[in-house]
Rosetta silent file (secondary structure, phi, psi, omega in degrees, C-alpha in Angstrom):
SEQUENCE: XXXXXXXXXXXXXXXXXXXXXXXXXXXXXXXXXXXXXXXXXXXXXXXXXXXXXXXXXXXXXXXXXXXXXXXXXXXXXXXXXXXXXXXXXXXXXXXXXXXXXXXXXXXXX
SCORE:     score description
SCORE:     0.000 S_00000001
   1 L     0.000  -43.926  153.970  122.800  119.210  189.285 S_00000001
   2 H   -15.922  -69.902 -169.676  123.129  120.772  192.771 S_00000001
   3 H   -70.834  -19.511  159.269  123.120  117.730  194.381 S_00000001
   4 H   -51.310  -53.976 -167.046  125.840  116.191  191.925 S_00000001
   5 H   -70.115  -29.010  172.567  127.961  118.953  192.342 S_00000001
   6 H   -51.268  -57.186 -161.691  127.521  118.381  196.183 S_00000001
   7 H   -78.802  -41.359  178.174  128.376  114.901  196.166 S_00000001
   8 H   -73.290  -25.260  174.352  131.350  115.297  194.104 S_00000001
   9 L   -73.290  118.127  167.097  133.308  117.811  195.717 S_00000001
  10 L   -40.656  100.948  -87.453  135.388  116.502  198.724 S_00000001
  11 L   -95.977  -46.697 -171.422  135.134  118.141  202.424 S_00000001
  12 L   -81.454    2.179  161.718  139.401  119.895  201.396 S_00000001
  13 L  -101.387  154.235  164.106  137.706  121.499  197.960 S_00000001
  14 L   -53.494  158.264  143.975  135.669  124.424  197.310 S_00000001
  15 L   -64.311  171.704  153.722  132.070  124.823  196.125 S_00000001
  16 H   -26.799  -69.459 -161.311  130.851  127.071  193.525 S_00000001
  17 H   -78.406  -43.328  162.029  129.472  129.321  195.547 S_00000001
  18 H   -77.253   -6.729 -174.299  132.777  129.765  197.459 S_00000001
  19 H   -75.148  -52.137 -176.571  134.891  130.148  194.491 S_00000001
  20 H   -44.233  -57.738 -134.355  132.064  132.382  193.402 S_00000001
  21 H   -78.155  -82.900  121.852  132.378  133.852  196.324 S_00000001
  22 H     6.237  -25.898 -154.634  136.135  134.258  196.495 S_00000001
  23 H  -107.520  -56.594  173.184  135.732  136.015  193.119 S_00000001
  24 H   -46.965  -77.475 -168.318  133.283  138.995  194.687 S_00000001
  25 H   -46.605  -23.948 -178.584  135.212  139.743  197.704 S_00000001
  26 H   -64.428  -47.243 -164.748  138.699  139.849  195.487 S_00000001
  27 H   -61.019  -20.856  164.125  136.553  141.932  192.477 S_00000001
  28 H   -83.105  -20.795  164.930  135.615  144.363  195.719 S_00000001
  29 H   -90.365   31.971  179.797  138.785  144.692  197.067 S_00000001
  30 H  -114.073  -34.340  168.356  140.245  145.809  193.869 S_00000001
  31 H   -49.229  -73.052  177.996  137.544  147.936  193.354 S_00000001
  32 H   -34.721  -47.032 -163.461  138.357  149.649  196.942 S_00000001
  33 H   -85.698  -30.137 -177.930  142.262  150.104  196.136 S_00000001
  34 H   -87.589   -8.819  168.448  141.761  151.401  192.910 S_00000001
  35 H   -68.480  -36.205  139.705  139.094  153.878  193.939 S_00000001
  36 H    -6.828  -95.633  179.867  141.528  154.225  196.669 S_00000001
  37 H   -47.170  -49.579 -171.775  144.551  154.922  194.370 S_00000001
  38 H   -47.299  -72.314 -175.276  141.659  157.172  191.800 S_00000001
  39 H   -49.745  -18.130 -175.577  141.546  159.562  194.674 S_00000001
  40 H   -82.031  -57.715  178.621  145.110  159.817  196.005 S_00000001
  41 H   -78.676  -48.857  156.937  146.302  160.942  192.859 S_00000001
  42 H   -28.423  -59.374 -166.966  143.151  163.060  191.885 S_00000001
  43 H   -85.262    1.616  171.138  144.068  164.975  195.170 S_00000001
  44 H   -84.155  -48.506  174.319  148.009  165.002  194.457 S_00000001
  45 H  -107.431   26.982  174.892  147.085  166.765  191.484 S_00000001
  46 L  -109.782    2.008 -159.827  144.481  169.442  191.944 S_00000001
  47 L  -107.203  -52.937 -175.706  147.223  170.013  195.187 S_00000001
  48 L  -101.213   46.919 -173.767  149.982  170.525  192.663 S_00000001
  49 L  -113.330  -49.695 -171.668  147.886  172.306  189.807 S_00000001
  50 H   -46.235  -32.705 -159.810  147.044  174.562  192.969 S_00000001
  51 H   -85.797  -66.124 -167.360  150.774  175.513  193.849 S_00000001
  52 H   -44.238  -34.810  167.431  151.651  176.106  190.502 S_00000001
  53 H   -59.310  -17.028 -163.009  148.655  178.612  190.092 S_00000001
  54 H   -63.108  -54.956 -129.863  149.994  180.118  193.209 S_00000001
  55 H   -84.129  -39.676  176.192  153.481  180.025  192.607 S_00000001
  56 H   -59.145  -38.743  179.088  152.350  181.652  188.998 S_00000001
  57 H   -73.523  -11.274  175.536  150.114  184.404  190.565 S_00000001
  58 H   -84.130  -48.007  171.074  153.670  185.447  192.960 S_00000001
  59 L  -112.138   65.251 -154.719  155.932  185.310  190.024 S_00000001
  60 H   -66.287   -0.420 -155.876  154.319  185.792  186.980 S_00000001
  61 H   -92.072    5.357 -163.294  157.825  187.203  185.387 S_00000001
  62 H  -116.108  -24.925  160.611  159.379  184.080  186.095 S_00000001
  63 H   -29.999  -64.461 -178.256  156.281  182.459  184.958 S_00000001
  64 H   -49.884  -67.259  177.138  156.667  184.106  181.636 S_00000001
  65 H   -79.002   10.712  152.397  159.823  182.827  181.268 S_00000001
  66 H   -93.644  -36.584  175.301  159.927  179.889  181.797 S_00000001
  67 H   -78.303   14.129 -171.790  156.896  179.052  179.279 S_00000001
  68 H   -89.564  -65.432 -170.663  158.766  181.389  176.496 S_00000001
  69 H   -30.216  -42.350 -159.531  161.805  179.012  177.503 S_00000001
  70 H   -76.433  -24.631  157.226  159.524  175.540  177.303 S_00000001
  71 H   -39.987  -66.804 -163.447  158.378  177.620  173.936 S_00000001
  72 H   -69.262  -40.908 -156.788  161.528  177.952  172.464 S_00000001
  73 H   -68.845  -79.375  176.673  162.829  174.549  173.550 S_00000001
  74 H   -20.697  -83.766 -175.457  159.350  172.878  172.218 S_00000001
  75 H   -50.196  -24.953  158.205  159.550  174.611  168.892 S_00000001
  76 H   -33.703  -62.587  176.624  163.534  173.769  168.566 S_00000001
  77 H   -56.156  -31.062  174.829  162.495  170.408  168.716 S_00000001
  78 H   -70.399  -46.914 -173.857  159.615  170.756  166.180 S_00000001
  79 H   -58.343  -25.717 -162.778  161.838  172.344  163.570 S_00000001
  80 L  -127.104   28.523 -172.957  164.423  169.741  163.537 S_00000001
  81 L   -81.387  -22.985 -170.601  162.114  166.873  164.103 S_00000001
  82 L   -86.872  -28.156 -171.571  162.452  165.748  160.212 S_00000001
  83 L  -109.758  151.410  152.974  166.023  166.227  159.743 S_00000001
  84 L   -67.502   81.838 -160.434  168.984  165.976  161.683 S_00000001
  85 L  -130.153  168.316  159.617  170.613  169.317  162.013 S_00000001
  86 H     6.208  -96.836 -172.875  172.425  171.828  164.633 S_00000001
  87 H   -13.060  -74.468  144.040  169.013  172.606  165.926 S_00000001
  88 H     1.961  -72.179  163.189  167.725  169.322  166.579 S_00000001
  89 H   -49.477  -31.349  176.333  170.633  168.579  168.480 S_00000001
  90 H   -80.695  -78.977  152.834  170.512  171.677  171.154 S_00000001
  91 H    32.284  -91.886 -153.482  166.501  171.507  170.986 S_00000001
  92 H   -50.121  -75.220 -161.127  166.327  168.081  173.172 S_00000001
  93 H   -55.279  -23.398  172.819  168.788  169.231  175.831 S_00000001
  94 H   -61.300  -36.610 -158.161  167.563  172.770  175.866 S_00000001
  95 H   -81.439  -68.944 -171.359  163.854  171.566  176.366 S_00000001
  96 H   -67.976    5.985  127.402  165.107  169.202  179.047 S_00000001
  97 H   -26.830  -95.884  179.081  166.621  172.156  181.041 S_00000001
  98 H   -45.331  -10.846  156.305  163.684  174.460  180.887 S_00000001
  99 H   -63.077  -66.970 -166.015  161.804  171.043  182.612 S_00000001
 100 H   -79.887   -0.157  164.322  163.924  170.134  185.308 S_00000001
 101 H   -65.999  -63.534 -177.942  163.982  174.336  185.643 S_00000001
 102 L   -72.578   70.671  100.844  160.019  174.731  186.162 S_00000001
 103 L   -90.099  -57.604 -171.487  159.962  171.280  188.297 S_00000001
 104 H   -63.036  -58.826  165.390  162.498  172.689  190.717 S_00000001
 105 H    -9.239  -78.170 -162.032  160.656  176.167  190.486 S_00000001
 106 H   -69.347  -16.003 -177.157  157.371  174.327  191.315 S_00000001
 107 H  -101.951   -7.526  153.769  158.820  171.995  194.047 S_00000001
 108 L   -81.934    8.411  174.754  160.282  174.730  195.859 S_00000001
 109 L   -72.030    0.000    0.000  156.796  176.237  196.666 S_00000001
């Protein structure tokens, strides 16, 4: 079958074996970038898990209050999740306050 496949392919197509071939080297360099990529991020976020403990152990009163805030905001949202009422309405924008609060918090460390 070897020798078939030999005779039919034409000196401008691949073989098998380079397609085959072709296949490995892609499936390793995908391997590489996403192991790559795994690690990159892994270490972006044990970097900013670190800061935050930091940033928590300097301020814990601000600490506090911002998860009472992310508390309040969270449970706002829960309460008024079946119905539409008052609540409901403040709830989302209150929560997304008390976010972009602790993200600026934590990105000023």
């Amino acid at each position: 079958m070897e020798s078939e496949m030999n005779k039919t392919n034409e000196p401008g197509s691949p073989s098998a074996q380079d397609t085959v071939g072709r296949g490995f080297r892609a499936f390793d360099e995908t391997k590489r970038a996403m192991s790559h990529a795994y690690d990159r991020s892994s270490r972006a976020i044990g970097e900013t898990y670190d800061q935050a403990l930091e940033y928590g152990r300097h301020n814990p009163g601000k600490t506090v209050l911002i998860a009472f805030g992310v508390g309040v905001g969270v449970g706002m949202l829960l309460l008024g999740s079946g119905r539409r009422s008052r609540v409901s309405r403040y709830g989302e924008p209150i929560v997304n306050a008390l976010s972009n609060m602790a993200l600026e918090f934590i990105r000023g460390l």
